[in-house]
Backbone as a ProteinNet text record, in pm:
[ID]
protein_1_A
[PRIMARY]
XXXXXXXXXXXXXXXXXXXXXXXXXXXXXXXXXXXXXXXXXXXXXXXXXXXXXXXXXXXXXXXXXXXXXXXXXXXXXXXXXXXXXXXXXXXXXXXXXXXXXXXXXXXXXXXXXXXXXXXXXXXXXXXXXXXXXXXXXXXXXXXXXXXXXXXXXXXXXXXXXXXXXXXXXXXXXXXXXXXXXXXXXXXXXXXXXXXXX
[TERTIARY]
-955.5	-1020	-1152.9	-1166	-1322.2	-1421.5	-1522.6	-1672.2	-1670.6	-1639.4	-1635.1	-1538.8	-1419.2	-1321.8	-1369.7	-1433.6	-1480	-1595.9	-1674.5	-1784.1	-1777.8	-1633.4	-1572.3	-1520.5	-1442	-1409.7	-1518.8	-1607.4	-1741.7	-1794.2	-1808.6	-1920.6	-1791.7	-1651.2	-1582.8	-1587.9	-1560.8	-1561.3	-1729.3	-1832.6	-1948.5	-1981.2	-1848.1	-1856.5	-1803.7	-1683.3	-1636	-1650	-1745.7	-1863.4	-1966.6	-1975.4	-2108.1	-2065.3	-1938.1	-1902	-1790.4	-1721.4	-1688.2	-1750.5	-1850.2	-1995.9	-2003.9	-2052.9	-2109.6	-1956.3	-1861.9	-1742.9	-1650.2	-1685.9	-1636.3	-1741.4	-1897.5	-1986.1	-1998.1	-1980.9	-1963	-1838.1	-1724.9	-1595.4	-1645.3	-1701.4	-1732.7	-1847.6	-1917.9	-2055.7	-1958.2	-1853.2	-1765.4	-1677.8	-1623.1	-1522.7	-1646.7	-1777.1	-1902.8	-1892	-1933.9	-1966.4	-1816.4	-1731.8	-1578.9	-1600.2	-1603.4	-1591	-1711.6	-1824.4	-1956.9	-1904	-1870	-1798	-1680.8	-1603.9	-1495.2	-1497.7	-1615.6	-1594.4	-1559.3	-1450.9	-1356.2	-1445.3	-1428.9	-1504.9	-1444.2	-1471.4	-1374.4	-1306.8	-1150.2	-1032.6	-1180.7	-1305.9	-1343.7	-1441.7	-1501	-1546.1	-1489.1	-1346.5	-1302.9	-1253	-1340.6	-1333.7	-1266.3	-1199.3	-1126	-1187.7	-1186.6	-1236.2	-1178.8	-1196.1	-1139.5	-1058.9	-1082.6	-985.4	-1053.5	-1000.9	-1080.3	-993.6	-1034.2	-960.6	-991.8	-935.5	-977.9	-836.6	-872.1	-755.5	-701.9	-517.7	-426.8	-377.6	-343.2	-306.5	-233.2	-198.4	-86	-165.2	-209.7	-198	-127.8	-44	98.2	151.6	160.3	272.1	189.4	46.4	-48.9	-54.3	-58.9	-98.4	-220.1	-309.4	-458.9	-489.5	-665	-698.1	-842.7	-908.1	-1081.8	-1160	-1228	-1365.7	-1340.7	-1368.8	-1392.7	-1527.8	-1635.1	-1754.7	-1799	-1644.6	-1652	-1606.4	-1541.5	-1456.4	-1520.8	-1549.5	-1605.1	-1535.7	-1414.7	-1289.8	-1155.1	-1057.2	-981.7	-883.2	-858.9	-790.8	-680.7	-610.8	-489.3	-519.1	-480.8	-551.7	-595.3	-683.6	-725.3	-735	-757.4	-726.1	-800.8	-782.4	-893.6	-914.6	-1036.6	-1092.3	-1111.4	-1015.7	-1041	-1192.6	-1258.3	-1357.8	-1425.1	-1406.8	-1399	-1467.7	-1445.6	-1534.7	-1473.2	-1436.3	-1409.7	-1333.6	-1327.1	-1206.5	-1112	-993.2	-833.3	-835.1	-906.4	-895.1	-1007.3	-1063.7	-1131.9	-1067.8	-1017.5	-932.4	-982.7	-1087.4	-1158.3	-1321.7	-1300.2	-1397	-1301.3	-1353	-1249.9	-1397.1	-1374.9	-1456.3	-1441.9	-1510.6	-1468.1	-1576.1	-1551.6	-1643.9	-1751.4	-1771	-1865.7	-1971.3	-1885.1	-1935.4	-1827.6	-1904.4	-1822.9	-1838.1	-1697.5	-1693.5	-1591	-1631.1	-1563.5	-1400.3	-1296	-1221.9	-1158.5	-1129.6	-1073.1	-894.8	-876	-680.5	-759.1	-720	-775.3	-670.7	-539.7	-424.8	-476.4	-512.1	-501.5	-626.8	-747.4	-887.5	-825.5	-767.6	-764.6	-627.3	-557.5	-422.9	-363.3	-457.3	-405.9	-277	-220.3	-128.4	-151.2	-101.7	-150.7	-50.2	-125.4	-47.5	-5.4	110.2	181.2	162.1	98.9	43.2	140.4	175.8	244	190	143.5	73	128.6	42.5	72.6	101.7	114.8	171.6	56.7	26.1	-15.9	-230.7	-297.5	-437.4	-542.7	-616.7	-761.7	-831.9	-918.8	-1018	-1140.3	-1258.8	-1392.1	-1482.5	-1543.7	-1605.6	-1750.7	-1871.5	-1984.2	-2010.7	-2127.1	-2210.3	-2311	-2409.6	-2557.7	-2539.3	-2655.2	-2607.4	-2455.7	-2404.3	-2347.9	-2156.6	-2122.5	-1945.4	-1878.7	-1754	-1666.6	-1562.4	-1421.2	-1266.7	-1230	-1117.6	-1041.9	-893.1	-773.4	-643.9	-636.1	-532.9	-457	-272	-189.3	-23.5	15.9	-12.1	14.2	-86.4	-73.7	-183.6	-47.8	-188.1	-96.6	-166.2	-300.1	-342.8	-399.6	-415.9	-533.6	-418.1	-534.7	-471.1	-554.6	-456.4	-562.8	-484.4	-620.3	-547.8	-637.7	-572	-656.7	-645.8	-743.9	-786.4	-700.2	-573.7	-511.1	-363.1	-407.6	-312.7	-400.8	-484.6	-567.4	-472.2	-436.7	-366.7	-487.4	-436.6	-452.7	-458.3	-543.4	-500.7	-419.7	-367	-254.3	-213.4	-256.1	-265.2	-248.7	-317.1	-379.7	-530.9	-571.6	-705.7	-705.5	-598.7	-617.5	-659.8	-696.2	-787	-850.5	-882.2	-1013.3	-974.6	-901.6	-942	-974.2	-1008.2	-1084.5	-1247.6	-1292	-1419.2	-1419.1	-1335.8	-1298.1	-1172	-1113.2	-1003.6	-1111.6	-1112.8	-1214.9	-1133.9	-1030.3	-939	-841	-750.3	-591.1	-547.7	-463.3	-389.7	-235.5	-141.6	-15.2	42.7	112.2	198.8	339.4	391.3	573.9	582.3	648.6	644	578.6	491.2	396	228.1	203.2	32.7	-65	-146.7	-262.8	-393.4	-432.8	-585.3	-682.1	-753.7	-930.8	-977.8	-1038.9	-1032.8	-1246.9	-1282.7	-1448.3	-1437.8	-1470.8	-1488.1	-1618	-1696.4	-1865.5	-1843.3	-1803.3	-1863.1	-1774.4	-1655	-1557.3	-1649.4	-1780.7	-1807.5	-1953.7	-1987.6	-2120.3	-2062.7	-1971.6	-1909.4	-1988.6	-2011.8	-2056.1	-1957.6	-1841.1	-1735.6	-1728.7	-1726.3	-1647.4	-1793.5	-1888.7	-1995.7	-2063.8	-1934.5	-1996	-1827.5	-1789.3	-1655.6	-1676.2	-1769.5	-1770.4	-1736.2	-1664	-1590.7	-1691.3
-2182.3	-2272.9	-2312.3	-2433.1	-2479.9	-2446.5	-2460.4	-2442.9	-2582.9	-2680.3	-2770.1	-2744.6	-2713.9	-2666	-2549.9	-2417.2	-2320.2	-2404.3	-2469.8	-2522.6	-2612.5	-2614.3	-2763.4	-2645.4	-2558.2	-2458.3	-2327.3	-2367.1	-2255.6	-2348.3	-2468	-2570.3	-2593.8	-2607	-2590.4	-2465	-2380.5	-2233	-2295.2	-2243	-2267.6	-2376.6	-2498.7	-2596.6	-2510	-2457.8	-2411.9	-2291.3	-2200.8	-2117.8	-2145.4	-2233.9	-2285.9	-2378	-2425.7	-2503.2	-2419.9	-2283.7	-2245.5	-2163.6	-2108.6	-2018.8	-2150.7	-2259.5	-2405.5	-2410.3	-2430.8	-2473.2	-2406.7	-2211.5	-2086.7	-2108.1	-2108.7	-2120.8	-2244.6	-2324.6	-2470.7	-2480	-2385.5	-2389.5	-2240.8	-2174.2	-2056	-2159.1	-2217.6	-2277.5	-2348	-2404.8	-2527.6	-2418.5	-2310.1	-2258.1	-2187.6	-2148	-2112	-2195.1	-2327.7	-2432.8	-2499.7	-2471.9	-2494.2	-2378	-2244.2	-2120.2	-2141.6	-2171.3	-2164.6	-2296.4	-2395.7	-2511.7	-2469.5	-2361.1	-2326.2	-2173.9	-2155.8	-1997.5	-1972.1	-1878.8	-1876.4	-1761.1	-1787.7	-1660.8	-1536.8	-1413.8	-1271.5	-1336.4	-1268.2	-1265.7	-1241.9	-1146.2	-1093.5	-1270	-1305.4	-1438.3	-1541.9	-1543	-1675.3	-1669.4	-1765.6	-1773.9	-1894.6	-1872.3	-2031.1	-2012.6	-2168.2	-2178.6	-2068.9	-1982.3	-1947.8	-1839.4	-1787.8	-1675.3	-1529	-1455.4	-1288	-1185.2	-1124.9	-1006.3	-900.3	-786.7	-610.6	-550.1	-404.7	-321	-312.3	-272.7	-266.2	-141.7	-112.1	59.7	82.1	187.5	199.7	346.7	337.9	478.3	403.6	534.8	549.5	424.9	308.3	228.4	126.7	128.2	8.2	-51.9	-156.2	-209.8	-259.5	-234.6	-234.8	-265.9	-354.7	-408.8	-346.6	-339.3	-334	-394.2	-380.7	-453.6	-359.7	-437.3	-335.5	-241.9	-333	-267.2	-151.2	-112.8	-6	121.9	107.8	208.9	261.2	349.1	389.6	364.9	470.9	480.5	586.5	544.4	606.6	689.8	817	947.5	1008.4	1076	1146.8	1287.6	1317	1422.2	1539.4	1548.9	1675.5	1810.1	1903.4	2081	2106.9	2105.3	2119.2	2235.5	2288.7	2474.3	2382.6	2472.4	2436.5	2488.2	2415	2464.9	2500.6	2645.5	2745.5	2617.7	2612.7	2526.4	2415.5	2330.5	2176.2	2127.4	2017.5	1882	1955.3	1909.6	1916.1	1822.4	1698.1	1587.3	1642.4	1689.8	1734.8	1891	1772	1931.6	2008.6	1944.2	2061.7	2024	2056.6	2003.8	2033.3	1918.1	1954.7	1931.3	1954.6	1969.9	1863.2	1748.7	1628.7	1599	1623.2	1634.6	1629.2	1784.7	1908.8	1831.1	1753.9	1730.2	1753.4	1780.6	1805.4	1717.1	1677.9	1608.4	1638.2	1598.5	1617.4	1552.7	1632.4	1542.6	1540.2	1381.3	1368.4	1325.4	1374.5	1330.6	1156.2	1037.5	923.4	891	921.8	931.8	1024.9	1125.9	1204.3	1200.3	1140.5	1101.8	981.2	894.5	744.1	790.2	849.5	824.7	917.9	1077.8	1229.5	1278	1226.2	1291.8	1331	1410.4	1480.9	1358.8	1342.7	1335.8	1377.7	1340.8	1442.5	1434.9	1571.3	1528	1554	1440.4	1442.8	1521.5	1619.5	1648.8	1601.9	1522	1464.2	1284.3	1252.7	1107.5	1073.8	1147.2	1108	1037.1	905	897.7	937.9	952.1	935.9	820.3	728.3	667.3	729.8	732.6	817.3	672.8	705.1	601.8	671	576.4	613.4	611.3	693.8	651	781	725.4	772.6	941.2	1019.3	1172.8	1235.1	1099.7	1179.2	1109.5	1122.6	1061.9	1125.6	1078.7	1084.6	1085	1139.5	1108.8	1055.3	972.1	970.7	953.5	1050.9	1006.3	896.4	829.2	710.6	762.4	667.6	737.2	641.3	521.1	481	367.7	360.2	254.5	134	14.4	-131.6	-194.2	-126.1	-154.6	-332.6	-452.3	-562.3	-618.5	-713.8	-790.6	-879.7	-1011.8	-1151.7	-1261	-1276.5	-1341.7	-1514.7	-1578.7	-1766.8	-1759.5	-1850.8	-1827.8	-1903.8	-1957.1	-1996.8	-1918	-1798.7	-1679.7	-1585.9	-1629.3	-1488.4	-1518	-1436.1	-1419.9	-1308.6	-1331.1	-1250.6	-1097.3	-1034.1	-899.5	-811.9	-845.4	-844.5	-673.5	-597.1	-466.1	-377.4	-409.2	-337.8	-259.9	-314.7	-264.3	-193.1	-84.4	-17.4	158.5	198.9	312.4	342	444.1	425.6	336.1	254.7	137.5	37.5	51.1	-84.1	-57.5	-179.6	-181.4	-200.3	-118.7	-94.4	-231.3	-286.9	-397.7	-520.1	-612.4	-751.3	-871.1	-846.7	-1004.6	-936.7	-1017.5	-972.1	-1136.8	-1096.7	-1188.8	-1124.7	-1274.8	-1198.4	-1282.8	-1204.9	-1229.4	-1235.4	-1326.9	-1274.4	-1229.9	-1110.2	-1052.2	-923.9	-910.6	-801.3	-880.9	-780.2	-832.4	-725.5	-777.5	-688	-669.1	-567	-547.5	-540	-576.4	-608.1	-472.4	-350	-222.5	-212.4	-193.7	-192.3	-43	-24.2	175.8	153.8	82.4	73	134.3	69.3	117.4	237.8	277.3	393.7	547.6	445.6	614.8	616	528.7	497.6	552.1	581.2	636.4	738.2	794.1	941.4	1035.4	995.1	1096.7	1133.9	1056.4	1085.2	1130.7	1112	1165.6	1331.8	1353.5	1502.5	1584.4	1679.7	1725.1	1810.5	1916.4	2048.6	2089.5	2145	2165.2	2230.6
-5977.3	-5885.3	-5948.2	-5911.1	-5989.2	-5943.8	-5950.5	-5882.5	-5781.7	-5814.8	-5660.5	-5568.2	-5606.6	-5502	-5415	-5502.8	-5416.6	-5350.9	-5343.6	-5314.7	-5217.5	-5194.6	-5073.1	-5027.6	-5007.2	-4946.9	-4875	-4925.9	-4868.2	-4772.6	-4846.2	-4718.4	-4582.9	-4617.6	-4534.3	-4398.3	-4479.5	-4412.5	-4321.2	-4396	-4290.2	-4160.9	-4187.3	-4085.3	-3984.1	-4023.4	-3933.1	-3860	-3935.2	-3889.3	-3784.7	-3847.6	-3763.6	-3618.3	-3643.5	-3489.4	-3387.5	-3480.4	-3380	-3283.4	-3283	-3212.7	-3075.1	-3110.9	-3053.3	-2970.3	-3003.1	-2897.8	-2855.7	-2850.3	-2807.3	-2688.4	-2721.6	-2607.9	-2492.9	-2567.3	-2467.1	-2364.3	-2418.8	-2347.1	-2266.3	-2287.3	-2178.1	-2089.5	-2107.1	-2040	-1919.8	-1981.8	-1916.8	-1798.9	-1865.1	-1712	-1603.1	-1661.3	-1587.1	-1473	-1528.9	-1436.6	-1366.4	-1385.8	-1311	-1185.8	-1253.4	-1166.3	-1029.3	-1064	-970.3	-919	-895.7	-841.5	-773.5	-765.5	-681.5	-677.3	-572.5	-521.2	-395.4	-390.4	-301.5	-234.4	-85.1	-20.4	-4.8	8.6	65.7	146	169	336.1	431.9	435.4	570.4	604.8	478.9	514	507.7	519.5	566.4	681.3	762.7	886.9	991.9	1027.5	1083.8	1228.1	1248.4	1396.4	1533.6	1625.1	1722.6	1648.5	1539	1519.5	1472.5	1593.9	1607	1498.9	1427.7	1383.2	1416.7	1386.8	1442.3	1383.2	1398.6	1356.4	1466	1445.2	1554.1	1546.6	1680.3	1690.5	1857	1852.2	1995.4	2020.9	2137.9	2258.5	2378.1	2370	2488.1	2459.6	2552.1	2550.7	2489.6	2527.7	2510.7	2342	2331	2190.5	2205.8	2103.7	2140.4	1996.9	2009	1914.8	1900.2	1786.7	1853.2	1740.4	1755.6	1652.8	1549.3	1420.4	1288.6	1299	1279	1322.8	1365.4	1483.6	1536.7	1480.6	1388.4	1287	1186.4	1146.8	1011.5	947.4	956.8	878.9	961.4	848.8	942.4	866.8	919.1	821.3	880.2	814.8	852.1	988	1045.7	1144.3	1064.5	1057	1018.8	1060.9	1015	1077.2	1176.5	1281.7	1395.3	1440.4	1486.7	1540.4	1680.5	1774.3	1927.4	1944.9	2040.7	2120.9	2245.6	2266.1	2406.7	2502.1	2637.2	2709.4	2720.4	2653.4	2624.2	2755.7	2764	2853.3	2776.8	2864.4	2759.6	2680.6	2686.2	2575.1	2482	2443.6	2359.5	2272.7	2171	2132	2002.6	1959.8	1902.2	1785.7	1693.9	1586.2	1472.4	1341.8	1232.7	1140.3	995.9	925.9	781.8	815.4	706.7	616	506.6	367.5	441.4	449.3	532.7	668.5	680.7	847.7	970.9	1083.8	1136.4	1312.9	1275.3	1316.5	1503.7	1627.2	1737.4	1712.5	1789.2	1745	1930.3	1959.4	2093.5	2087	2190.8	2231.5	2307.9	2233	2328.2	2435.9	2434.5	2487.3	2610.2	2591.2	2747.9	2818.6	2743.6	2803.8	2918.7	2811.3	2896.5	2994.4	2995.9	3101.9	3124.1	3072.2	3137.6	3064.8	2960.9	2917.3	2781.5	2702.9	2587.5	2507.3	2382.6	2215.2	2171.5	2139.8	2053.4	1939	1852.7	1699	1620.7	1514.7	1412.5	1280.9	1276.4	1133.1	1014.1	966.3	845	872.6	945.9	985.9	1077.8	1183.5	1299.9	1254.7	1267.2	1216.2	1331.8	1293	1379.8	1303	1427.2	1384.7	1410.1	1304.7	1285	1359.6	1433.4	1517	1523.2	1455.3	1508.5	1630.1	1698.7	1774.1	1787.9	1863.8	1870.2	1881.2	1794.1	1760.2	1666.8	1641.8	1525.4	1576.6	1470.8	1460.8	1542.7	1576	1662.6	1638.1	1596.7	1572.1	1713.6	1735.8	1829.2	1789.9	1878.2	1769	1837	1732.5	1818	1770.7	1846.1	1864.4	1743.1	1714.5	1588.1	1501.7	1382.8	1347.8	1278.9	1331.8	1286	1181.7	1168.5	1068.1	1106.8	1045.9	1047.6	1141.8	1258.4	1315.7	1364.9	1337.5	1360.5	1483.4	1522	1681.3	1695.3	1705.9	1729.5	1885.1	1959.9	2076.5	2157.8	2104.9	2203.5	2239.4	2162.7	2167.1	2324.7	2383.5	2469.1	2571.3	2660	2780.2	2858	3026.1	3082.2	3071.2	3096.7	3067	3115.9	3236.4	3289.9	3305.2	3344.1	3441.3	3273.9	3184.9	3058.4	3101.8	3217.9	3187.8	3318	3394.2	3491.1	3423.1	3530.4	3551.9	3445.6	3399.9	3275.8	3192.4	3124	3046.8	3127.2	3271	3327.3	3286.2	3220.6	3133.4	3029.3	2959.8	2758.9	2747.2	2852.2	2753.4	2863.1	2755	2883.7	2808.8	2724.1	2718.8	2629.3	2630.3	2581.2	2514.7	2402.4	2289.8	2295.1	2310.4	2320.7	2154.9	2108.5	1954.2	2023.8	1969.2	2012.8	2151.5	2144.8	2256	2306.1	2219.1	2273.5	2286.1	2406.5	2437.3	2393	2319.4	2266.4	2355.7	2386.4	2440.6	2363	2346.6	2284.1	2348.1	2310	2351.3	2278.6	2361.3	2325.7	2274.3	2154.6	2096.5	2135.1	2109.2	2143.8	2296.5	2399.7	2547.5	2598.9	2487.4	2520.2	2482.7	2350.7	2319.6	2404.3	2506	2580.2	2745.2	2746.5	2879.6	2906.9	3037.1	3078.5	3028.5	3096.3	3087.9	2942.5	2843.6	2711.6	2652.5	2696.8	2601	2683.4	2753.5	2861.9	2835.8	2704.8	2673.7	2723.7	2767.7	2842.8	2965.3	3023.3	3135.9	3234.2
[MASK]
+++++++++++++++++++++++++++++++++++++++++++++++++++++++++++++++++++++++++++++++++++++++++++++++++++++++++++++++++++++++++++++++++++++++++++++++++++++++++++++++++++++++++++++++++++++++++++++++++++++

């Protein structure tokens, strides 16, 4: 090879040195400014007109909805130490990465009959409130549920004896009707915040 051939082949190479840096960066600059031009919001912030979400869950027959807000989180039942004294719905304390936490039957608070615990299947939701967390079981979880406002129905004899207060509007799907279930004013009750017999 000659000295101009290598010499057209070097000044070559460096063009192309030198412009692929310039149009690797200009084509990243370019999907930058595509990407910041189409940002898609989170599922929790996209919001359509008139449409409520909350987690879904069943005590006794009821299908019930509630605010996220209200949930910490939610866990498999955990090992519970009864405690001497208690309501029968108060069936004990369990011990969750070293807190400890009350744990309630929400089934026999709200309508006098016990839960039947599934160990291993059966969840609790961990629900703040003032002085410290709260479990409550529930009989099954439905996990996310989203309702548009021309789904609300009547509440329609969902909100008798202690859930009158805790359900204040109902959404029917198909053929089941959901209650809107307040955990905020369930854990602001006298009763549920007095477990000692």
């Amino acid at each position: 090879m000659s000295e101009d051939e290598s010499g057209i082949e070097a000044a070559g190479a460096e063009a192309i040195v030198e412009t692929a840096p310039i149009d690797a960066f200009e084509t990243l600059a370019e999907y930058e400014r595509r990407s910041l031009a189409h940002v898609a919001g989170l599922p929790e912030q996209l919001q359509a007109a008139g449409l409520w979400r909350g987690i879904g869950y069943r005590i006794g027959q009821r299908r019930l909805v509630s605010n996220y807000d209200s949930v910490a989180e939610i866990l498999t039942v955990p090992q519970i130490t009864p405690v001497p004294g208690a309501q029968g719905w108060m069936l004990g304390v369990a011990n969750v990465r070293s807190n400890l936490l009350p744990v309630v039957d929400l089934k026999q608070f709200l309508e006098g009959a016990r839960s039947v615990l599934h160990e291993g299947h059966q969840k609790v939701m961990v629900l703040r409130q003032p002085g410290g967390d709260v479990a409550v079981t529930i009989d099954e979880l439905y996990g996310q549920r989203s309702f548009m406002e021309e789904q609300e129905v009547e509440v329609e004899g969902l909100a008798d004896g202690r859930y009158a207060g805790l359900i204040d509007r109902a959404y029917r799907t198909a053929d089941d009707v959901w209650g809107v279930f307040s955990l905020d004013r369930l854990v602001r009750t006298p009763e549920f915040r007095h477990a000692a017999t």
